[in-house]
N, C-alpha and C positions, 0 to 999 in steps of 0.2 A: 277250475276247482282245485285246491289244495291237495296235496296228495297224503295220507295220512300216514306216519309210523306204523309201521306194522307191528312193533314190540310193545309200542303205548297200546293201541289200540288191543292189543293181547291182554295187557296189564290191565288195560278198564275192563274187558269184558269178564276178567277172572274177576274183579272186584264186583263186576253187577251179579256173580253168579253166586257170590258167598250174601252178599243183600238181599239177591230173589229168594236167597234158601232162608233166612233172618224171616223174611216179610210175612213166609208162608208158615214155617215153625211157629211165629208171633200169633197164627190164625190157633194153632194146636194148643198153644200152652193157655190160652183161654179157653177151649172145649175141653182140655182136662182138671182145668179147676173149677171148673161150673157143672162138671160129671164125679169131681171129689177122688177123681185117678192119683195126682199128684199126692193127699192129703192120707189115700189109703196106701200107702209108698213111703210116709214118713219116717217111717221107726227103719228103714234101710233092712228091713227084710226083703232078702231075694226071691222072684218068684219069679212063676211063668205068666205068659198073656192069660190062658184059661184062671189062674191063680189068683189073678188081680181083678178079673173083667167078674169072676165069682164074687168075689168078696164085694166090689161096687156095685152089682147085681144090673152088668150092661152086657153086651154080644160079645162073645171073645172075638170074633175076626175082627170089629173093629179098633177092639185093645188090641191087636196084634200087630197092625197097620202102624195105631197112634205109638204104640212102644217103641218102633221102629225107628219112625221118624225122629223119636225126642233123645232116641239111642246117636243116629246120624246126627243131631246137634248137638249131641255130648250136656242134652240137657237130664238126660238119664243113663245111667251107666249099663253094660251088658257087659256079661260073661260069657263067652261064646265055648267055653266046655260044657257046662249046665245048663246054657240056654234059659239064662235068668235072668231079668232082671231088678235093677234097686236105686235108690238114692245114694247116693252120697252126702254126709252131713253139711258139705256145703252146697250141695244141690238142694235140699230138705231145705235148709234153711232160704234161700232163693225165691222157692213154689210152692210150698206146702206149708211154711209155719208165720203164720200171720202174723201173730207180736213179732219175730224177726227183726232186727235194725239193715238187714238185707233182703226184705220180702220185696220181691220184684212184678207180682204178676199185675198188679194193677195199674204199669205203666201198660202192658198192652193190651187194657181195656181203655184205656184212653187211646190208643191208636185205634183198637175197633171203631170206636163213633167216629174217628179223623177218616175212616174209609166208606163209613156209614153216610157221613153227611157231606162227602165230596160234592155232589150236584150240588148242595147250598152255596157252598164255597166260589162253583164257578161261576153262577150267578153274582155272587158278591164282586168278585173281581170285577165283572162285568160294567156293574151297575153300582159299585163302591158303597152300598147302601149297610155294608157290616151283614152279623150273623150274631143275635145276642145269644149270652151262655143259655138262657132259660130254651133256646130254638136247636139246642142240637139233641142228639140221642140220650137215653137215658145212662146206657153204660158210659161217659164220658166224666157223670156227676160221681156214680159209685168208684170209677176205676180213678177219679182223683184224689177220693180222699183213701182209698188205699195204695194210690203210689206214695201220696207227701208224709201219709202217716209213720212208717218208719223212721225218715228223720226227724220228725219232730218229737218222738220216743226217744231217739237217741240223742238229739243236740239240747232241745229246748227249755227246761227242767237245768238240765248240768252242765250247761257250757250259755246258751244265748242271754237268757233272762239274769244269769249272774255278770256277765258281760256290760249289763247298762247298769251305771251308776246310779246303786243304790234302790233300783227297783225289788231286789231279792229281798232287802229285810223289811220294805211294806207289803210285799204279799207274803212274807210269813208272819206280821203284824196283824194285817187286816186290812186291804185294801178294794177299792173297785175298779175292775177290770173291763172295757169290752174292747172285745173278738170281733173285729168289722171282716166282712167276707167271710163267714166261718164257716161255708157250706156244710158239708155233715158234722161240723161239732168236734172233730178230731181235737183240735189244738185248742178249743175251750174244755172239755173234758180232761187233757191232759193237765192244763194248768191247775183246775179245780182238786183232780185228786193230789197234786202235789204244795197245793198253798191252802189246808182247810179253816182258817183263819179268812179267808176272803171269799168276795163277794163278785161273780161272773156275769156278760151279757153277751150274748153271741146273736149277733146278726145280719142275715143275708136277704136279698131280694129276692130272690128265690123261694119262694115258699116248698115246695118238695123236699128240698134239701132241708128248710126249718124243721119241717114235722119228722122229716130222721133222725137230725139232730137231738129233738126232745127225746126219742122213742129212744138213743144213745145213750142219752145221759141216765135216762131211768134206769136203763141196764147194768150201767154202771154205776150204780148208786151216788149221784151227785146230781139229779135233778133239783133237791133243795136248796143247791147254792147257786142253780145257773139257769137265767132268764131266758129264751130263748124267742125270740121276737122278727117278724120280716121288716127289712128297712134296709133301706139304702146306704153307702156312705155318705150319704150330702143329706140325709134326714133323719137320723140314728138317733135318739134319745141321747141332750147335752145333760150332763149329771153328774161335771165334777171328776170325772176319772182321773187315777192315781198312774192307769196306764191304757192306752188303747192300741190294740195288735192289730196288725195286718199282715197275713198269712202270704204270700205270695198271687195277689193277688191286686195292687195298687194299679199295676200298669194294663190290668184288663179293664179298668177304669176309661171310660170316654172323657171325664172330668178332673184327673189324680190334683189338681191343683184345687179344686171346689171341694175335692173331700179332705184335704190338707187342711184347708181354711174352716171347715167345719169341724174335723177332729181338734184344732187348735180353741178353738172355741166350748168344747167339750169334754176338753181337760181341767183339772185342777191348776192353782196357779203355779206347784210344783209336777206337774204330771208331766209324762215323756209317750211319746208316738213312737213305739218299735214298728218301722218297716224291715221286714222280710222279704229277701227278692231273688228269682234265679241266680246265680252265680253270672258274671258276664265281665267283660273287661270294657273301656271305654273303646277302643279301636275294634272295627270289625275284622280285621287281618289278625289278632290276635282272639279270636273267638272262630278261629275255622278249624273247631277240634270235634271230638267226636261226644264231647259236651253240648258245644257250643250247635253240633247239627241239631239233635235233641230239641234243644231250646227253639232255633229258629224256624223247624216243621212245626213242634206245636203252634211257636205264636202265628206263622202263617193262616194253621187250622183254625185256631181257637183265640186266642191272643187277642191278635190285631183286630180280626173281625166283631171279637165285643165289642173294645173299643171303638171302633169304627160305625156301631150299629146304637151309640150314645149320641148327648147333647156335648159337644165340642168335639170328640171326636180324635185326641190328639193322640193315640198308636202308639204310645210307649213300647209297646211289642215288650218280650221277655226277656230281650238281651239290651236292657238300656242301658246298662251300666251306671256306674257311679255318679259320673259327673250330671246326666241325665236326671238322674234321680234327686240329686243333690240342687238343680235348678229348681224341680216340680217344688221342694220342700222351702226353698227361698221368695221364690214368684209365692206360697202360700203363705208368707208371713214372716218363719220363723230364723230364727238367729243361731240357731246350735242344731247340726249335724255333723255325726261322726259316725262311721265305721267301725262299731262295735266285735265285731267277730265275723269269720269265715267260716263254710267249711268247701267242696271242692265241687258242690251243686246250690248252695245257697250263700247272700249275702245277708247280714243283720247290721239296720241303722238304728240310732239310737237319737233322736229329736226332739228338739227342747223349743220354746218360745223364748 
């Protein structure tokens, strides 16, 4: 047996102890935004535990505990004269304020389900048989479209859709859109309110996520402009589209080439296929960042296993990168892909026939 450094092994086990404390705070900052702690905390007035745990109308010694701890993660500030605590505008903004282009809490409802449905997982491995999206917890559906929705508030609108050639002045013309994979409606609502001149379809296999979707868009008054339909990408309603999106969500596809070939089909003779895809680089030695882990726990949890639990089957996983993607978009037909825009979690392709 090897004999181990004693300084590395010092080094790892400091690093597993600031993870195990991440892993466990990750359990806290979801039972304070589903108790409305974080949200009663907004306006960074200082208080005490009884001050706060009143106002949320829950037990102060357990606000006293959870203050604590999110004090120790420096996810909540404390003043240790007045024994108060409060947000900070950019902690507020982080946990508590939804619109945000920084609202974070709904990536760790998606790691809830990834702890949730670990037994699934290891049977998967097991018996390679995949885990489809529709088979895992239900916080995994909500905690996705409040992680993605932030950037797509802040990029999609002012930087991605003016990125593709020429798509900006048909949806402020009058164009038809659809939103394949749109789970809760996020990114087709966003589009709707900012192109009212056109015309939206958003749709997933999923039915759960459709009927939130709908109940979305009425809230936001833009149900009149936006369809909202369960289908697959390989059987979505062909109708001519001006543009068909795909959210980050191509490579959970078991088929990403069959749905290629049918959005190509689906399109106008000028229409273009925006893929949307995790950030990733083609080398995995240059994706072993603290991005790039991100990416690869999800796909392992959730990712691959869709895919894997399809017809073909082929596991794009989340960090395909470029060149990957750029095959899937050729093998389905088309003659024109480009790399439309970045940002430093997301890639936008822009694809033509």
């Amino acid at each position: 047996m090897r004999e181990p450094d004693m300084q590395k092994l010092d080094a790892l086990v400091g690093r597993l102890v600031g993870d195990l404390g991440a892993a466990v705070t990750g359990v806290l900052v979801t039972l304070g935004d589903h108790l409305g702690l974080f949200r009663a905390m907004a306006d960074g007035t200082p208080m005490t535990s009884a001050e706060l745990a009143d106002k949320v109308g829950v037990k102060e010694r357990y606000v006293r505990e959870w203050l604590s701890a999110q004090a120790a993660a420096e996810y909540v500030s404390y003043d240790d004269k007045t024994e108060r605590f409060h947000l900070t505008p950019e902690q507020a903004m982080v946990f508590a304020e939804e619109n945000s282009p920084a609202f974070f809490t709904g990536a760790f409802e998606v790691v809830q389900s990834m702890w949730l449905d670990e037994p699934k997982i290891v049977n998967a491995f097991k018996t390679g048989s995949g885990l489809g999206w529709h088979e895992h917890s239900a916080c995994l559906f909500r905690g996705t479209e409040r992680f993605f929705r932030p950037g797509y508030n802040s990029h999609l609108v002012s930087e991605w859709i003016p990125a593709l050639k020429g798509i900006q002045e048909k949806l402020q013309a009058g164009a038809a859109v659809a939103d394949v994979g749109c789970g809760h409606g996020a990114s087709t609502i966003l589009m709707a309110q900012a192109y009212p001149n056109s015309t939206f379809f958003g749709f997933d296999y999923h039915l759960p996520s459709i009927e939130r979707a709908k109940a979305a868009a009425k809230d936001a008054g833009v149900d009149g402009r936006i369809t909202f339909e369960q289908a697959s990408a390989k059987d979505f309603p062909a109708a001519g589209y001006d543009l068909v999106a795909m959210f980050d969500c191509l490579h959970d596809m078991g088929d990403p080439v069959g749905a290629g070939k049918h959005v190509r089909e689906s399109l106008a003779d000028d229409g273009t296929w925006m893929i949307v895809e995790p950030f990733a680089h083609d080398c995995l030695k240059d994706n072993l960042n603290p991005v790039g882990r991100v990416y690869y726990g999800a796909s392992t949890m959730i990712c691959t296993p869709a895919s894997l639990s399809q017809e073909v089957g082929l596991g794009l996983g989340a960090q395909a990168g470029e060149m990957r993607l750029r095959k899937v978009a050729m093998d389905a037909g088309y003659s024109h892909f480009r790399k439309a825009t970045e940002t430093p979690f997301n890639m936008v392709f822009e694809v033509r026939a």
